[in-house]
TIGU-92041 format. One record per atom (N, C-alpha, C, O): x, y, z. Coordinates in steps of 0.2 Angstrom, whole numbers, plus 5000, padded with zeros to 4 digits. Each point is the difference from the previous one (the first is absolute). Last residue first. Example, Ala and Ser with C-alpha at 12.3 -4.5 7.8 and 13.67 -1.06 7.14 Angstrom:
% TIGU-92041
506449895035 500450065001 499650055003 500350065001 499949664999 499650065000 500450065000 500549995003 
% end
This chain:
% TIGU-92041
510449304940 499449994999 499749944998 499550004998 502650105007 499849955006 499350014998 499750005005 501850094981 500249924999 499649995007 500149945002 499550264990 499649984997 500349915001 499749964998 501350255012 499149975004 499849964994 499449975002 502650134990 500049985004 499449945007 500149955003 499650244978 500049924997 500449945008 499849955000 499950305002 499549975000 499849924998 499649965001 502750235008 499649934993 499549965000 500149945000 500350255015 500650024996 499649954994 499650024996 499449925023 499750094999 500450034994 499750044997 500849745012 499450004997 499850054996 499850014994 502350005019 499949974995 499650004996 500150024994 499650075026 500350024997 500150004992 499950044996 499449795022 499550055000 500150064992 499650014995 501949845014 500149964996 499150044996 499749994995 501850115024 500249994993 499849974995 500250024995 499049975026 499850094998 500549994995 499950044996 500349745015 499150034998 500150064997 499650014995 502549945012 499949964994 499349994997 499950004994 500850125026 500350054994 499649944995 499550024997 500049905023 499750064999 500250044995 499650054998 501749765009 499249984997 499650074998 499650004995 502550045015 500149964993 499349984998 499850014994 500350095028 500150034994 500149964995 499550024996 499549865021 500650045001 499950044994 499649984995 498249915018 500549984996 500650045001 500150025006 498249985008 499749934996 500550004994 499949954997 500350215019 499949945007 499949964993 500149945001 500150284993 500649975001 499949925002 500449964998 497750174989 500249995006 500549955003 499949945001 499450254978 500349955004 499850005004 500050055003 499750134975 499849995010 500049925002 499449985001 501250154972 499749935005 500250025009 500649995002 499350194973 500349965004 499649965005 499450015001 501050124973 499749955004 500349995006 500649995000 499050214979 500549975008 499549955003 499450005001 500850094969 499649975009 500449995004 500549964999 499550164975 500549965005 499449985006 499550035000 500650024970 499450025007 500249935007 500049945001 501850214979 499749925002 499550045004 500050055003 501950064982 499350025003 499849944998 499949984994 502750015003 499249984996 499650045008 500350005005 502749964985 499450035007 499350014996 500050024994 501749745001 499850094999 499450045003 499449995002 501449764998 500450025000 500150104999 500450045000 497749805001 500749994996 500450035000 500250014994 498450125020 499749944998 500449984991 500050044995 500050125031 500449984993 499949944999 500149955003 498450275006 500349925001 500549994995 500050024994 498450205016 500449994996 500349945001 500250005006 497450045000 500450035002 500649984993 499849984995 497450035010 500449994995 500850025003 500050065001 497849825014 500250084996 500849984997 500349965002 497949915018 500349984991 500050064999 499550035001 500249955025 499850024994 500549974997 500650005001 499549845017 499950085000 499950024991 500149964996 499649825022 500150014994 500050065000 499550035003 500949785018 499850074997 500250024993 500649984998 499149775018 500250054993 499850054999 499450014997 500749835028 499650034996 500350054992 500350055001 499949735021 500350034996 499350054995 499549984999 500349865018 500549985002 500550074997 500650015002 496849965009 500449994995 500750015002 500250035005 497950025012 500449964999 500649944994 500349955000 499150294999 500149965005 499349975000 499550024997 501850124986 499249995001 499849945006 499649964998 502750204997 500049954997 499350005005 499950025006 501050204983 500149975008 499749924999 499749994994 501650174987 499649985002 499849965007 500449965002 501150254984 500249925004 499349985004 499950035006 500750134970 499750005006 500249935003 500049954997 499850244979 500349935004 499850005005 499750055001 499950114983 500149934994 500349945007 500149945000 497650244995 500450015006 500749924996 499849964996 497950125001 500450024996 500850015005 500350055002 497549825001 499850075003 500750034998 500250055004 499449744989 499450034996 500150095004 499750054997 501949795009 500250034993 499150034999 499950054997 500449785020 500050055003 500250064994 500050055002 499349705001 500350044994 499650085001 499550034998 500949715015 499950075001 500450054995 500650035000 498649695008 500350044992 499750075004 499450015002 501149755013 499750064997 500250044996 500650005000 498849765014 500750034996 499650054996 499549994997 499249855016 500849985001 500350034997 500649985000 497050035011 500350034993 500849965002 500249995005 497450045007 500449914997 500350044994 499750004994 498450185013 500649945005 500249964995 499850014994 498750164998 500350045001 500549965007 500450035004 497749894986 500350004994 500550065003 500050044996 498749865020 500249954996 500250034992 500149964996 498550205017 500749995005 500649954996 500650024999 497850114986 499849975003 500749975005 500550004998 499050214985 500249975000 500049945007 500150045004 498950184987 499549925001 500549954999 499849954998 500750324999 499949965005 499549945002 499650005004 501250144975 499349985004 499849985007 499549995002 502850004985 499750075001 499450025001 499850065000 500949705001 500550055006 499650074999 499850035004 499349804979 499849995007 500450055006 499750025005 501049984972 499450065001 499649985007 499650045003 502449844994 500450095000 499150025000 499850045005 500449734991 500150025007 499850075002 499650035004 500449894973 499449995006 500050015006 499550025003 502450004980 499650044999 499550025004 499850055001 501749785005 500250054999 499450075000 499850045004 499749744985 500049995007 500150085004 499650035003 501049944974 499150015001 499850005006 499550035001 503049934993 499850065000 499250025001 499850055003 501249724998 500150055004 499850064999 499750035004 500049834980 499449995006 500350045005 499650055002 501849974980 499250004998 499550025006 499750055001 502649855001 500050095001 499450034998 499950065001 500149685008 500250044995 500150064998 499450014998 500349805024 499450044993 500850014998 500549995003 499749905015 499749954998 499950064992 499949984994 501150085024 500449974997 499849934997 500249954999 498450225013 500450044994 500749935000 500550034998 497649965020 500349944995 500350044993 500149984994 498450205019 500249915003 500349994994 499950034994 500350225012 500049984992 499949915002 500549985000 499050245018 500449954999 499749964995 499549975001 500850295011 499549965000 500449934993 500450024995 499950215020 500449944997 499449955001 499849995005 500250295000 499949945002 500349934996 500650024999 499450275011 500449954997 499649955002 499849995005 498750214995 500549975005 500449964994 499849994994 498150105002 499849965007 500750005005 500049995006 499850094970 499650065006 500249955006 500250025005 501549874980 499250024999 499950065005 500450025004 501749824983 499950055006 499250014998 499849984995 501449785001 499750035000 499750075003 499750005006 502349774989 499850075005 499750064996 500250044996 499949685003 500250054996 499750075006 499650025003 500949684998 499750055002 500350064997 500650004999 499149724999 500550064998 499650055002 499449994998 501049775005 499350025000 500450095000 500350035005 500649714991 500250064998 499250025001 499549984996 501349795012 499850034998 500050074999 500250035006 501049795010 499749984993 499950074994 500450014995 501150055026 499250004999 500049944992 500350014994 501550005028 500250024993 499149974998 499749955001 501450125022 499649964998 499750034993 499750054999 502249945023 499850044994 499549934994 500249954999 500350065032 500149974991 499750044995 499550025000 500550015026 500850024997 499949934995 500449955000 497950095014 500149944998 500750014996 500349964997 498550225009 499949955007 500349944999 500149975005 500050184977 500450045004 500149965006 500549995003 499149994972 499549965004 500550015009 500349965002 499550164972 500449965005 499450025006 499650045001 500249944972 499950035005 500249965006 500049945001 500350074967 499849995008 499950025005 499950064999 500849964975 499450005001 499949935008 499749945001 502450154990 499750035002 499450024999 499850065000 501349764997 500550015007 499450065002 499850015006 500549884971 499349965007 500150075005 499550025002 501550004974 500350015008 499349985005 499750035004 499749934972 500949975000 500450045007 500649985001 496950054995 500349934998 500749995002 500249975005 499150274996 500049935007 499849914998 500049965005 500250204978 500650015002 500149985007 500649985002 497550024983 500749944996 500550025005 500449955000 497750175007 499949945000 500549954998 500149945002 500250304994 499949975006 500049945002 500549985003 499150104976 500749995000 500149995007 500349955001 497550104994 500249944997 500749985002 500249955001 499050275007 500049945004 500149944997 500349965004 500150204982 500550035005 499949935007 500549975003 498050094978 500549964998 500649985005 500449955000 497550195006 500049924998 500549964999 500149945002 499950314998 500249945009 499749944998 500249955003 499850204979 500749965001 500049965006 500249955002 497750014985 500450065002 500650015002 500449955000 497949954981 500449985004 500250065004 500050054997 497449954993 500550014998 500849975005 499849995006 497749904988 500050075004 500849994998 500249944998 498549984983 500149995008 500350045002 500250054997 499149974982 500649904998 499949975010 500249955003 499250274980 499449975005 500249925001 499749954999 501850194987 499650065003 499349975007 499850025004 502649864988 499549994997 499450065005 499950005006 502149854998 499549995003 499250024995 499549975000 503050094998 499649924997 499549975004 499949945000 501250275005 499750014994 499849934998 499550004996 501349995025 499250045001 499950034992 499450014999 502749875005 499649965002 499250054999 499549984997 502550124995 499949954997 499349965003 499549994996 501450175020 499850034994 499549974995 499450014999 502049915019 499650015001 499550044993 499449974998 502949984999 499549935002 499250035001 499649994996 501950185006 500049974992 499449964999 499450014997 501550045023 499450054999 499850004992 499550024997 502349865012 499349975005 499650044996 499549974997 502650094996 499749954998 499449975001 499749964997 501550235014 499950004992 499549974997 499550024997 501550015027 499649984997 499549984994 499549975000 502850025016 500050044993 498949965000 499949944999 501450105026 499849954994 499950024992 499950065000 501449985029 499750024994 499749984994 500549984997 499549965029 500749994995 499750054994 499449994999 500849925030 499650014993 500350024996 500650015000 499149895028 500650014994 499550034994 499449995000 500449965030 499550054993 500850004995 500650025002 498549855023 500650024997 499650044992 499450014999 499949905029 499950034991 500350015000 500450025004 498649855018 500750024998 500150034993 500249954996 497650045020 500449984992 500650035001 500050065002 498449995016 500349914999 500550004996 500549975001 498850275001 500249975008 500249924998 500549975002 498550144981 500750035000 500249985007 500650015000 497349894994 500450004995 500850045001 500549974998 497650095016 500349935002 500349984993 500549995003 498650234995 500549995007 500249934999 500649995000 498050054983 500550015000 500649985003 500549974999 497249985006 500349944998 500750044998 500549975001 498350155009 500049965004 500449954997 500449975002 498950224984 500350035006 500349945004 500650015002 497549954985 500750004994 500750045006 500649984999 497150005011 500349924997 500550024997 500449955000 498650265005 500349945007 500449954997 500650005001 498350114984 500450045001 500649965004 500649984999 497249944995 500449994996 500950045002 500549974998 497650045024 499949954992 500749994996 500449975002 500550195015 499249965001 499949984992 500350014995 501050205020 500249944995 499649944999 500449965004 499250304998 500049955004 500249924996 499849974995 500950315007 499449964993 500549935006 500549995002 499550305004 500349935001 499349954994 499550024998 501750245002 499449965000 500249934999 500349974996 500650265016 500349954997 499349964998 499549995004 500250275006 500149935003 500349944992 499850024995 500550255005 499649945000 500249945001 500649984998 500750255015 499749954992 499549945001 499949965004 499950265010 500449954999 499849984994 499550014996 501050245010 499549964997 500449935000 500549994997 500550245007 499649925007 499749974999 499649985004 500750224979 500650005007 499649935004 499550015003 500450064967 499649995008 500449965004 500449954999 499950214979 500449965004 499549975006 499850045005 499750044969 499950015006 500349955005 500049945000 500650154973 499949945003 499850035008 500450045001 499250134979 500849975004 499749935003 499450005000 498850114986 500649954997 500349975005 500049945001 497850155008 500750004998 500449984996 500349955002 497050035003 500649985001 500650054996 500050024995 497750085005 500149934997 500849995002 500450044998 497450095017 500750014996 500249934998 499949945003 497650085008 500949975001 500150014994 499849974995 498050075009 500550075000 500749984998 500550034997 497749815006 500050034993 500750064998 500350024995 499749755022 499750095001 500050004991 500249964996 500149795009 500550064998 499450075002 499550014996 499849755003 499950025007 500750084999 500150045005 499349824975 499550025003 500150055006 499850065001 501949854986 499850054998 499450035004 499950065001 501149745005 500550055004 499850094995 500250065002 498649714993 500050015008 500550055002 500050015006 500449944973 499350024999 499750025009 499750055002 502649854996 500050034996 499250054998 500150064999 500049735009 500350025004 500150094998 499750045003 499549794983 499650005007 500050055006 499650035004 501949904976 499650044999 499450025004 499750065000 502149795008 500350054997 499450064999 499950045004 499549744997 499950035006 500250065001 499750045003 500349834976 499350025002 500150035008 499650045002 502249854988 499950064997 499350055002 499950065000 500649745008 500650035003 499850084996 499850065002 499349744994 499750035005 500250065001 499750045003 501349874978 499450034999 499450025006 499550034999 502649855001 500150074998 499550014998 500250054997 499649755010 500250045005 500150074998 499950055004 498649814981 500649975002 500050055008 499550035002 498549884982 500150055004 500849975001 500149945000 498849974978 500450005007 500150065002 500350044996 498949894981 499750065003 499950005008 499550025004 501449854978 499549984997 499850055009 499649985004 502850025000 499649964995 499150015001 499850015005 501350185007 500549954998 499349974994 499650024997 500050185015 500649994994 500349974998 500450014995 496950045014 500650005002 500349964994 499849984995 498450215016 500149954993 500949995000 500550045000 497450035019 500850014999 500049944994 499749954999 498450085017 500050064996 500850004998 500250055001 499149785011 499350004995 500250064995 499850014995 501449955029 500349974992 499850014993 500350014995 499650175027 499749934996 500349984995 500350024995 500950105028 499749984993 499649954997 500149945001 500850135024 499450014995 499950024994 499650044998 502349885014 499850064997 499450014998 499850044996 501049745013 500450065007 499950074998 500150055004 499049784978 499550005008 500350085005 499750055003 501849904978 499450034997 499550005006 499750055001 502249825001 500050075001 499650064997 500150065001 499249685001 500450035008 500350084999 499950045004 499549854975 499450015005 500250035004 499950065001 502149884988 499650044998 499450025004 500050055002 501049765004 500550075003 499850054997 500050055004 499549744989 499650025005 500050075004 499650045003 500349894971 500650015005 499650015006 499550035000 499449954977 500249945003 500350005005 500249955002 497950184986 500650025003 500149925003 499649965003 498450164983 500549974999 500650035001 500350044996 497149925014 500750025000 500650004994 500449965002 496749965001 500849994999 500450044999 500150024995 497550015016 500349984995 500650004999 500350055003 497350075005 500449955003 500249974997 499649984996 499350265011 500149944997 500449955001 500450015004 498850175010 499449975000 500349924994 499849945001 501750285003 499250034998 499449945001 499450014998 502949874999 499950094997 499350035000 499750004995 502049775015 499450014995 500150105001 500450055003 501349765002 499950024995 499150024999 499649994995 501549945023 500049944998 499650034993 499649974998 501550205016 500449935001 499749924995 500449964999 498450285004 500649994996 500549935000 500349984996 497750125017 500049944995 500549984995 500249954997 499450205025 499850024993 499949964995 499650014996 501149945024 499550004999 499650044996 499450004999 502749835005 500050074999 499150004999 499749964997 500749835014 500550044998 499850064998 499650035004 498449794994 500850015007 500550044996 499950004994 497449995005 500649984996 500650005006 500150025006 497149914990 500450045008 500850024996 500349945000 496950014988 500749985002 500450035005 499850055003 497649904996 500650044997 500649995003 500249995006 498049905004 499750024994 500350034997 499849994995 501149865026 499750074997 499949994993 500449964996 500349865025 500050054994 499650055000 499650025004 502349905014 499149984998 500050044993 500450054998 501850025013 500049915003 499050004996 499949945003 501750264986 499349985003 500249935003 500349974996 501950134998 499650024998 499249975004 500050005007 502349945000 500050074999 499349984998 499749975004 500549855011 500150044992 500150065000 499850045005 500649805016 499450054999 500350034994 500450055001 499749685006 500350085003 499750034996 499649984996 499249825012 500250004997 500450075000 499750055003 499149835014 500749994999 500450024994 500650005000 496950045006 500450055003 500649965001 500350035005 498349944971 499949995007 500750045005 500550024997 498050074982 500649965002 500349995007 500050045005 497549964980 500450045007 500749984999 500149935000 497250044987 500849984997 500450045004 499950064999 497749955003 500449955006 500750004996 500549995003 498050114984 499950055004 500649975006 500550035003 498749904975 500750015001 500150045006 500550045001 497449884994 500349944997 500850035001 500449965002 497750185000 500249975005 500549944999 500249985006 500050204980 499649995003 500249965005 500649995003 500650134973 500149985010 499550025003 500050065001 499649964975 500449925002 500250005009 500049965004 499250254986 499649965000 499949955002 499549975003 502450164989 499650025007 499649955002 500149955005 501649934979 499750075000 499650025005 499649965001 502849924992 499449995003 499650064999 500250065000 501549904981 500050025008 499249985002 499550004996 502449864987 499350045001 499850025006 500049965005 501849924976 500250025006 499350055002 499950054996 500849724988 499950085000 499850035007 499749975004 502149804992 498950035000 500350085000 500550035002 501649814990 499850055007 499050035000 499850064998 501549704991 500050064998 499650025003 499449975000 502049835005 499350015001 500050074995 500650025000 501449855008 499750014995 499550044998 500050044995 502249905025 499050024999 499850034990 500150064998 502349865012 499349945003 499550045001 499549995004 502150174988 500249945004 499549975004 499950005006 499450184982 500649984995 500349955002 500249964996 498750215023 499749984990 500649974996 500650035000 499349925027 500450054996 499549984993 499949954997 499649905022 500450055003 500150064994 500050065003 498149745002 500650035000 500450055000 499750045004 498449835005 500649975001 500450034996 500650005002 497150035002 500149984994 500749965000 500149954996 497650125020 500950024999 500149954995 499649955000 497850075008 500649975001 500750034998 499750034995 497950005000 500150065004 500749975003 500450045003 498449944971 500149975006 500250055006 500050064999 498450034982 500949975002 499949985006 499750035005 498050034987 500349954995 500849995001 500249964997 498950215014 499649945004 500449954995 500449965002 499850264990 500449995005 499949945003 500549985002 498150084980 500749994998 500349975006 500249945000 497550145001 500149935001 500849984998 500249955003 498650284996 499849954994 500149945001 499749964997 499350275018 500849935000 499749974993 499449994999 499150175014 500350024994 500649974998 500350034995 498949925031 499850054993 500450044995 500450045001 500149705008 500050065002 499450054997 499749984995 500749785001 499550035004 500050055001 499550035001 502349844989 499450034996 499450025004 499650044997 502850005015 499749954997 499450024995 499950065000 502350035017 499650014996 499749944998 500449955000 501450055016 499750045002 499250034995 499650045003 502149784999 499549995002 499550054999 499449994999 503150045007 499849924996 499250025002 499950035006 501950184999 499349985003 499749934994 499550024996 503350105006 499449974996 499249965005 500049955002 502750215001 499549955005 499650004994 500050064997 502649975000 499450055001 499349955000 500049944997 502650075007 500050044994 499250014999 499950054997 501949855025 499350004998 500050064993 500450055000 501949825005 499450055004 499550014997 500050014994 501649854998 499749965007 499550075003 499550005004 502850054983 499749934999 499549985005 500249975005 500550304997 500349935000 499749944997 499549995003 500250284989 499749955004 500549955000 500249984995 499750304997 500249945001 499749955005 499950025005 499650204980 500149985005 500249954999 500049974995 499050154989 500750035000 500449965009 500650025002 496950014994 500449994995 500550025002 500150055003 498549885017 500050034995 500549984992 500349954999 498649885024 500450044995 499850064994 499649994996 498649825011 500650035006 500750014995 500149974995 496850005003 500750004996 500850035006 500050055003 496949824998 500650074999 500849994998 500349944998 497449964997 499850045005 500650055003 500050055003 499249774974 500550045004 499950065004 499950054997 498649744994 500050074999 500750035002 500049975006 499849804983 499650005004 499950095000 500050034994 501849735002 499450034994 499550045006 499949975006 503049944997 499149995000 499750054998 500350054999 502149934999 499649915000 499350025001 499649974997 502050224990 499650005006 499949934999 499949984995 502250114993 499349994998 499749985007 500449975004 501550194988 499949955006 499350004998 499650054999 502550034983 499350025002 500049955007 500549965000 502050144991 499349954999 499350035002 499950055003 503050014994 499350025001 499549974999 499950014994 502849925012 499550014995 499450075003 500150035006 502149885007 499949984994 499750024993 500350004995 499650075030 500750014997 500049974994 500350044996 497550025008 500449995003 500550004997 500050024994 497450085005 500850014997 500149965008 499750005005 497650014985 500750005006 500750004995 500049974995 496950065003 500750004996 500450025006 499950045004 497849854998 500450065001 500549974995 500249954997 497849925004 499850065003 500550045001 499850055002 499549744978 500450055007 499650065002 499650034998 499349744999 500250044998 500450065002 499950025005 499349755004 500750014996 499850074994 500249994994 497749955016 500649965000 500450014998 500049994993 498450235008 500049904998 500549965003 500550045002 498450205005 500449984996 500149935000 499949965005 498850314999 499849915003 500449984994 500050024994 500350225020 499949954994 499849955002 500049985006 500150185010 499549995000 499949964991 499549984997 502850135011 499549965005 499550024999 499950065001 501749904977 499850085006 499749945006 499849944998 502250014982 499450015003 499950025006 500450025005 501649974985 499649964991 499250005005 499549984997 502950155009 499349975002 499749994995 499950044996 502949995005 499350044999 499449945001 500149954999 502550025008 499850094997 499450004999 499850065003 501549835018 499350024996 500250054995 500150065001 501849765007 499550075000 499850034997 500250024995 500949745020 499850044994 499550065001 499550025005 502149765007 499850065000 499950014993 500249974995 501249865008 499650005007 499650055000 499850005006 501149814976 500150075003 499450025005 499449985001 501749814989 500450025005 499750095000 500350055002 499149794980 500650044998 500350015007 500650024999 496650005001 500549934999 500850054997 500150064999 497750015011 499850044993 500849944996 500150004994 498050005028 500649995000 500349994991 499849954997 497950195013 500449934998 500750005000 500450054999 497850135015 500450004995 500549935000 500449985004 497150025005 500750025002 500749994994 500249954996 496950085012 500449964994 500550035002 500050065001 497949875012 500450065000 500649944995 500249944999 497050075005 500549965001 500650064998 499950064998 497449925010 500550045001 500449984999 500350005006 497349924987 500649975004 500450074999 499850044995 497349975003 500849994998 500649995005 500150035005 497249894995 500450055004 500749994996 500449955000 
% end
């Protein structure tokens, strides 16, 4: 007789209390292994997979896509037991996994195991041997089938579009935005049939966006008389027609969290913002020099946020003050050992910052390979909770969106954040004569409570410096 167990959404750690579903890695009537995943979740952090503790058939599933669950609520009941090599027409596989829980919690954190292949039961297999598998009458009542069935049951859109299939198929999406599904679901759009605009062929927003447009527009050719006269030029005045409703967007996951942590950052931090302008010139020289002596296949190339964090690094050596964090219950500022540098990556998902460890251990080398890792983990969304905390101090080179300055909000509970704005050629007086330099605005976001101005000019001047005379950065090498 099979067991009836109930798997409840894991405590996913970092302090967060919620998460939402975007997509179903399986159907009620799969049979699935230990720690293999069964859904994909956003939270305020990341997006991960949840691997199942037990091995068995999955009899149902609670939540749709696009919905949300607390820490602790049931995510979907597993029948232990329920198949063996006696069945008719069973190989014996399922009998061969244990039927106990595995203990862990997340793919990538304490579970190595690599995920078994995923195989649906078949008519045949539920007999009498799966006939008792019942959820018992304490358990709550699933959206989808409480017993099994020979075919799958889906949850959500029931055309299938939500968990990507088309006519029966079944297959990878490629859309990383939750908010995209959710307004393609709110439209009945398929995604299957949309070639999308962003990288290596992302669905983005303007491409749902566009697809509804068009939708809309063919639903308004159809249901047209044939007789209907072709509009007007003069513009049509309409008398008491209200206006459309405002469209509300829910602040949650990543949105939320960047939302949350701002508000508290400008509510605690006392901030101050100085900056200053930089002669470039020479960095971009330097730079230059470095990636041709490298040589056509010498390694991956310097970039300037590389250089720009090295110079970081040299420059919280010599002001401690603003690699810390106040300690508000214990009214003490607590000056960090260690430099774990965090960078402001925008993506579909949202603004993230995700964080360079021990950068005052590497070199503008490693720092940049590092950088470059993170970035393709943020625009894939796999960046993992633990690489997106424990930052003490942030490089935000908001110049990539062409803009030359800006007063940065400082990345609570840090102490201080460096804004870089675009390098472009302005007119400078260099020796004394007016010269076309490649200039930069730098400026620094403070937390008054951990130093005074003096400390905070003498960082973003000595920043400056670097950026002006790159030989400079060479006496603290």
């Amino acid at each position: 007789m099979a067991q009836v167990l109930e798997f409840k959404l894991p405590d996913l750690g970092e302090g967060l209390t919620e998460a939402e579903i975007v997509r179903w890695l399986v159907e009620v009537g799969d049979v699935v292994a230990i720690d293999q995943p069964v859904v994909e979740v956003e939270t305020a952090k990341a997006m991960v997979e949840v691997p199942c503790p037990y091995g068995g058939v999955v009899t149902a599933r609670f939540g749709e896509e696009g919905s949300e669950l607390p820490v602790g609520a049931p995510l979907l009941t597993v029948a232990v037991g329920a198949t063996d090599a006696s069945s008719p027409g069973g190989d014996g596989a399922a009998a061969d996994e244990p039927s106990g829980g595995s203990g862990n919690v997340l793919v990538g954190y304490g579970t190595g195991a690599p995920a078994a292949r995923r195989r649906r039961i078949r008519p045949e297999r539920v007999g009498a041997n799966t006939a008792p598998a019942t959820v018992p009458v304490s358990a709550p009542v699933p959206v989808a089938a409480s017993t099994l069935a020979p075919a799958p049951v889906p949850v959500g859109d029931v055309s299938g579009r939500a968990n990507g299939r088309v006519d029966g198929r079944q297959g990878p999406v490629a859309v990383v935005s939750p908010l995209v599904r959710r307004l393609a679901r709110q439209h009945d759009i398929d995604l299957r049939r949309l070639t999308g605009s962003g990288p290596d062929g992302l669905i983005l927003r303007a491409d749902v966006d566009s697809a509804i447009r068009h939708a809309g527009e063919a639903t308004e050719a159809e249901t047209r008389p044939a007789a209907e006269p072709v509009a007007a030029e003069a513009p049509t005045v309409h008398v008491g027609v209200a206006a459309p409703a405002a469209e509300r967007i829910p602040l949650r996951g990543v949105r939320g969290a960047v939302a949350d942590k701002l508000s508290r950052s400008r509510s605690e931090i006392p901030d101050a913002t100085c900056w200053v302008d930089a002669d470039a010139t020479e960095l971009m020289a330097v730079r230059a020099a470095m990636n041709a002596a490298s040589g056509p296949s010498g390694g991956p190339k310097v970039s300037v946020l590389a250089l720009l964090a090295r110079i970081c690094t040299a420059a919280l050596a010599r002001y401690p003050e603003l690699n810390s964090t106040v300690d508000t219950a214990a009214r003490e500022i607590v000056r960090l050992p260690g430099v774990h540098l965090g960078f402001a990556a925008q993506t579909e998902r949202g603004l993230v910052v995700p964080v360079v460890r021990d950068a005052h251990t590497r070199n503008a080398e490693s720092i940049g390979a590092e950088i470059a890792r993170l970035t393709e983990l943020a625009r894939t969304g796999k960046l993992s909770p633990a690489q997106l905390t424990g930052g003490t101090f942030t490089l935000n080179n908001y110049g990539v969106f062409g803009v030359d300055g800006s007063t940065p909000i400082i990345n609570h509970p840090e102490a201080a954040m460096l804004g870089v704005g675009r390098i472009m050629p302005k007119p400078w007086v260099h020796n004394g004569e007016l010269a076309v330099r490649q200039v930069v605005q730098l400026s620094l976001t403070f937390d008054h409570r951990v130093c005074d101005g003096g400390t905070a000019g003498g960082f973003l001047r000595y920043v400056a410096d670097c950026v002006e005379q790159p030989a400079v950065l060479l006496r603290t090498l």
